[in-house]
C-alpha positions as CSV (number, residue, x, y, z in Angstrom):
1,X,-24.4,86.1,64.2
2,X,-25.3,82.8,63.6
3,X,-23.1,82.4,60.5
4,X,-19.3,81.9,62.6
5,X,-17.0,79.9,61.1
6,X,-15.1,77.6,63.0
7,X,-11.4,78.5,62.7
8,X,-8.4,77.6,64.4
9,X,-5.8,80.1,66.1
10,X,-3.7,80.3,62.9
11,X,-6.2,80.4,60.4
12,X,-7.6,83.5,62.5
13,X,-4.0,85.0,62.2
14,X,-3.3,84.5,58.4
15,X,-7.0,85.7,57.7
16,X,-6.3,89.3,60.0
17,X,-2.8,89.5,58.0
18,X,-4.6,89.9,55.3
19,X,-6.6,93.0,56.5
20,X,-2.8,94.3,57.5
21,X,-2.4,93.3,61.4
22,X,1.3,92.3,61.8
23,X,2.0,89.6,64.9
24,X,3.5,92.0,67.9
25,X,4.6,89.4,69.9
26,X,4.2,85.8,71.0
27,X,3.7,85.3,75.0
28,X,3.4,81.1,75.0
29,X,0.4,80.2,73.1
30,X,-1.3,83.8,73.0
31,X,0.1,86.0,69.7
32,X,-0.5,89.4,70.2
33,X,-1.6,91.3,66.4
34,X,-1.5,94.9,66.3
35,X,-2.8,97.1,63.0
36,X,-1.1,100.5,61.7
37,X,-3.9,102.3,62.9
38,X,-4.4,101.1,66.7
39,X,-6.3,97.9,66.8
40,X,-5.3,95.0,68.7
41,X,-6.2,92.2,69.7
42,X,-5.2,88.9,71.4
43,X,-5.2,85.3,69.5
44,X,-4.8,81.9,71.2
45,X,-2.9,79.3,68.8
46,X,-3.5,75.9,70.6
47,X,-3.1,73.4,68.0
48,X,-5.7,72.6,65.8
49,X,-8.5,73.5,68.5
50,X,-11.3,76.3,67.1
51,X,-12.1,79.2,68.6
52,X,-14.9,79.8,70.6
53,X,-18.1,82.0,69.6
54,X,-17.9,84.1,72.6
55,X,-14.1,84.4,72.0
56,X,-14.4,84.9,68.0
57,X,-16.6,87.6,68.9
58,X,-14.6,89.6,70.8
59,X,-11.2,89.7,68.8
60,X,-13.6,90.7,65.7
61,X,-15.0,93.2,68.1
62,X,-11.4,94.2,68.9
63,X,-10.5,94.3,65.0
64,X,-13.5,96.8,64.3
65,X,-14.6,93.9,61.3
66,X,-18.0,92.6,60.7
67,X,-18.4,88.3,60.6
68,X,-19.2,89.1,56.6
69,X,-15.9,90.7,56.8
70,X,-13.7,88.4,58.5
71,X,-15.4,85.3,55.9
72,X,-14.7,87.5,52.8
73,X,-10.9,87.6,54.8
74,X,-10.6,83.4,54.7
């Protein structure tokens, strides 16, 4: 999994919009995405600061996709 883009928060959002989550809620800086079938997952939008690996990897854990995926996504 060598292969993670670095993304921001919002990039991360519009790119899981696109494999139809819908923003639940906003609690501050954390917006909370939720899919028709059950997923969800948590994403922190702090200005133009990337996401982590450890991070990336667990909302793409939470949003059953692959890193192939999520790029084919952006």
């Amino acid at each position: 999994m060598s292969n993670i883009p670095a993304v921001t928060g919002k990039k991360m959002i519009s790119a899981l919009k696109k494999a139809g989550f819908i923003v639940a809620r906003v609690k501050g800086s954390h917006h909370f995405l939720i899919h028709s079938d059950g997923r969800r997952t948590v994403i922190p939008v702090h200005g133009k600061e990337t996401i982590g690996k450890g991070l990336f990897a667990q909302i793409l854990r939470d949003c059953e996709l692959t890193v192939n995926e999520f790029i084919d996504l952006l």
